[in-house]
C-alpha positions in Angstrom: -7.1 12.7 -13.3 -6.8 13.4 -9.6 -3.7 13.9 -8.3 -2.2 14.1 -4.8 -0.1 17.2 -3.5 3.4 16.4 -2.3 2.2 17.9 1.2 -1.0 14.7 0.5 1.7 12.1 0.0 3.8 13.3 2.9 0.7 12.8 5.2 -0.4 9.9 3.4 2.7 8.0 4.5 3.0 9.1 8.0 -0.5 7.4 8.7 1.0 4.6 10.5 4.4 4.9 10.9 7.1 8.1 11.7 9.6 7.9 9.6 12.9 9.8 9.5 13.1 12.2 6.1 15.4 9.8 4.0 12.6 6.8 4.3 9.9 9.7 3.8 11.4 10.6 0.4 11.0 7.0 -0.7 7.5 6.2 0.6 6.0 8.8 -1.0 7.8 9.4 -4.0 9.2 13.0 -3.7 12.8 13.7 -4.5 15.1 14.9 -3.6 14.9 14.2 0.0 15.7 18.7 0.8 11.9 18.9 -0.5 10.8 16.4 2.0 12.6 18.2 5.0 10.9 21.1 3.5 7.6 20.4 3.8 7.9 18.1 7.1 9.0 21.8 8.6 6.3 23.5 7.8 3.5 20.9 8.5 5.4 20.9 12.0 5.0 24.8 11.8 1.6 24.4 11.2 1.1 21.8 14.3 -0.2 18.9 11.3 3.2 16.4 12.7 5.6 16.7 14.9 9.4 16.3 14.2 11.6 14.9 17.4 14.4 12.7 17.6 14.3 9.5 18.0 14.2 6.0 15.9 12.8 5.9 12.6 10.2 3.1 12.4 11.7 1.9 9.0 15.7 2.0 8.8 15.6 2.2 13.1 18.5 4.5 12.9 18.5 7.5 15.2 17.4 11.1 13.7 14.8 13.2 13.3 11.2 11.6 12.5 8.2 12.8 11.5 4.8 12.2 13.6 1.5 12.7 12.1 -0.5 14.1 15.2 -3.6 12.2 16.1 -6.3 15.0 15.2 -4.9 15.2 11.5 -5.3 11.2 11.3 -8.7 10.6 9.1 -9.5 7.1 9.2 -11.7 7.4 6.0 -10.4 7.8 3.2 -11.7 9.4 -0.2 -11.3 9.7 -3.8 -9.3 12.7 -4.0 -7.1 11.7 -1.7 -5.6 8.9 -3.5 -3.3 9.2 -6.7 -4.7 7.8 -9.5 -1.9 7.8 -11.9 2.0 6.1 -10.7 4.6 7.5 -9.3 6.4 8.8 -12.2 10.2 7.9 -11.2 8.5 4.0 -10.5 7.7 1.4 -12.5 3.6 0.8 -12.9 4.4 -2.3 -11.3 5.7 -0.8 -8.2 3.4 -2.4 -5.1 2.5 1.8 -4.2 1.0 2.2 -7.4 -0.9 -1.2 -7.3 -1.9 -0.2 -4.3 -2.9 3.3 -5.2 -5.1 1.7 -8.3 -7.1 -0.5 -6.1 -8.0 1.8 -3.6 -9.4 4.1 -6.0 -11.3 0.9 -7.8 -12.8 -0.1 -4.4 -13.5 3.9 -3.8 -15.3 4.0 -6.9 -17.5 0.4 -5.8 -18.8 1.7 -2.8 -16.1 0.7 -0.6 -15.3 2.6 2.5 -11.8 2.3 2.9 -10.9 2.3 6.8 -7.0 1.9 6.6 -4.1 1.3 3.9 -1.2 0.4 5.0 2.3 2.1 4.4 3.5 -0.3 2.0 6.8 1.8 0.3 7.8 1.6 3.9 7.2 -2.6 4.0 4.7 -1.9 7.6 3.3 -4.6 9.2 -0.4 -5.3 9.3 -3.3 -5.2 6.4 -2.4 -3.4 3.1 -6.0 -2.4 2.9 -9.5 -2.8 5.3 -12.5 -1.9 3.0 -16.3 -2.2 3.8 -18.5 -2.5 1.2 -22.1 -0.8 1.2 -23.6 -4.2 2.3 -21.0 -3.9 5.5 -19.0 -6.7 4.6 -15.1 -6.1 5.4 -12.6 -6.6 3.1 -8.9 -7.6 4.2 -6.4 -7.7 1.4 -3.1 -8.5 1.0 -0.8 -6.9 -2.4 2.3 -7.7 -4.2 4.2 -5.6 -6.5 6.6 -7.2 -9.0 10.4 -7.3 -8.5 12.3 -4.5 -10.6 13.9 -5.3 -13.6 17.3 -4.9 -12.7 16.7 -7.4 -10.1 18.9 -10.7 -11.0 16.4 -13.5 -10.1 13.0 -11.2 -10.3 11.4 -15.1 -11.2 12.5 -15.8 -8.0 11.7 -12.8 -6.0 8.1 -13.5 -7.3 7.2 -16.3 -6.3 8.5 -15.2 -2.5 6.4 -12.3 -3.1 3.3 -14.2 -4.1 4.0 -17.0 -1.2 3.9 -14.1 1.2 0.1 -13.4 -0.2 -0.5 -16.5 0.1 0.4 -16.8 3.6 -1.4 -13.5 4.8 -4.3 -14.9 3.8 -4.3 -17.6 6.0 -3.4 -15.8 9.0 -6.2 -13.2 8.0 -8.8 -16.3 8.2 -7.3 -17.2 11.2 -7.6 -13.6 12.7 -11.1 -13.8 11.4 -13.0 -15.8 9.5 -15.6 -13.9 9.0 -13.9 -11.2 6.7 -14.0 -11.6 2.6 -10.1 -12.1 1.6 -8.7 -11.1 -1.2 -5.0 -10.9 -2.9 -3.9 -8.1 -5.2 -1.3 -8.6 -8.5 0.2 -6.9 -10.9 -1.2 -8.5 -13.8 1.0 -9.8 -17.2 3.6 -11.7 -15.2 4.1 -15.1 -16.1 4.7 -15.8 -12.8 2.3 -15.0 -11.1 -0.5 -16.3 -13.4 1.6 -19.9 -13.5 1.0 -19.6 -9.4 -2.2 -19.0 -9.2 -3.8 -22.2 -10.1 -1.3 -23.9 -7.3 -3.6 -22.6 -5.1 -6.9 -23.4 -6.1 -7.5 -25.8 -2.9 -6.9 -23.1 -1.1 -9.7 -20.7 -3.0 -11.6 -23.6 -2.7 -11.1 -23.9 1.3 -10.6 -20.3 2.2 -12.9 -18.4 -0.5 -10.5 -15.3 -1.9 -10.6 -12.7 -4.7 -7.6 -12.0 -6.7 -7.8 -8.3 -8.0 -5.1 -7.8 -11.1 -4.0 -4.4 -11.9 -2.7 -3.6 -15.5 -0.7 -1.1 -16.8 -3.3 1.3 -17.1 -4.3 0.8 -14.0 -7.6 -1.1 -14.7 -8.8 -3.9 -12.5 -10.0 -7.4 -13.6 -11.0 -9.6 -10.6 -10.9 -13.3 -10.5 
């Protein structure tokens, strides 16, 4: 299976955002956070990002952050470049590894995907933009599932899934001429209770619900 670097992740993560090293270690997964620093240094070394001070786009406290320059920034992104198995020190549920799946799923469909959004590091704007062969764009909005030593993950769920919800509706609103879709873990009682709640709204504003198993296999709805 195909397997991003560390020095892949690193870039991966800094495709929309600069982050400070601390918030770097947790978007992409690499501990601990001296290997980050690391490898920031010698992609700065190399001219691939640039390291200055100034506020990190994520905790907005003042230190150094990492740039990805604009002539390392590929808008398209391929197979090889995305990991197809989880993070190991996550939980398969994490919303980075349902993320990872179904960018590899719509890689393997035909998709061009044009932009995935730094979700580890909760950034604003489209988790993914795909075009399909046909040149139909794709907008989708994905949830992980709360962790398991959360108190009220029930509860955190449902937020979760409300916040899909809503995306979706200022996506149409943005433009209705995109196909929608929503993204889930699948298993959770939760989420599959929530889903037929909203079938006016399927029924209104057409949408595809992609789940994502354990395995990493996709089942769309």
């Amino acid at each position: 299976m195909l397997k991003m670097t560390n020095t892949e992740r690193i870039i991966s993560s800094l495709s929309n955002v600069e982050l400070c090293d601390d918030c770097l270690s947790v978007s992409s997964g690499i501990f601990p956070r001296n290997a980050v620093n690391s490898i920031c240094r010698s992609l700065h070394n190399s001219s691939k990002i640039n390291r200055h001070h100034g506020v990190c786009d994520h905790c907005h406290k003042t230190k150094f952050k990492n740039l990805l320059l604009e002539c390392n920034i590929n808008n398209e992104i391929s197979i090889a470049e995305v990991s197809t198995s989880p993070i190991s020190n996550r939980p398969w549920y994490w919303e980075v590894n349902v993320q990872n799946h179904l960018v590899k799923y719509l890689i393997s469909n035909s998709y061009n995907v044009s932009a995935v959004a730094n979700t580890a590091a909760r950034t604003q704007g489209i988790d993914i933009i795909a075009h399909s062969s046909e040149g139909e764009e794709l907008w989708v909005s994905l949830k992980g599932y709360p962790n398991s030593n959360n108190k009220f993950p029930n509860n955190q769920a449902r937020h979760r899934f409300s916040r899909a919800i809503f995306d979706l509706v200022l996506y149409h609103e943005q433009n209705s001429n995109v196909n929608l879709a929503i993204s889930l873990p699948e298993r959770f009682t939760t989420y599959i209770n929530l889903l037929p709640r909203v079938k006016w709204l399927k029924e209104t504003i057409p949408f595809k619900v992609y789940w994502v198993n354990e395995n990493g296999k996709i089942r769309v709805e």
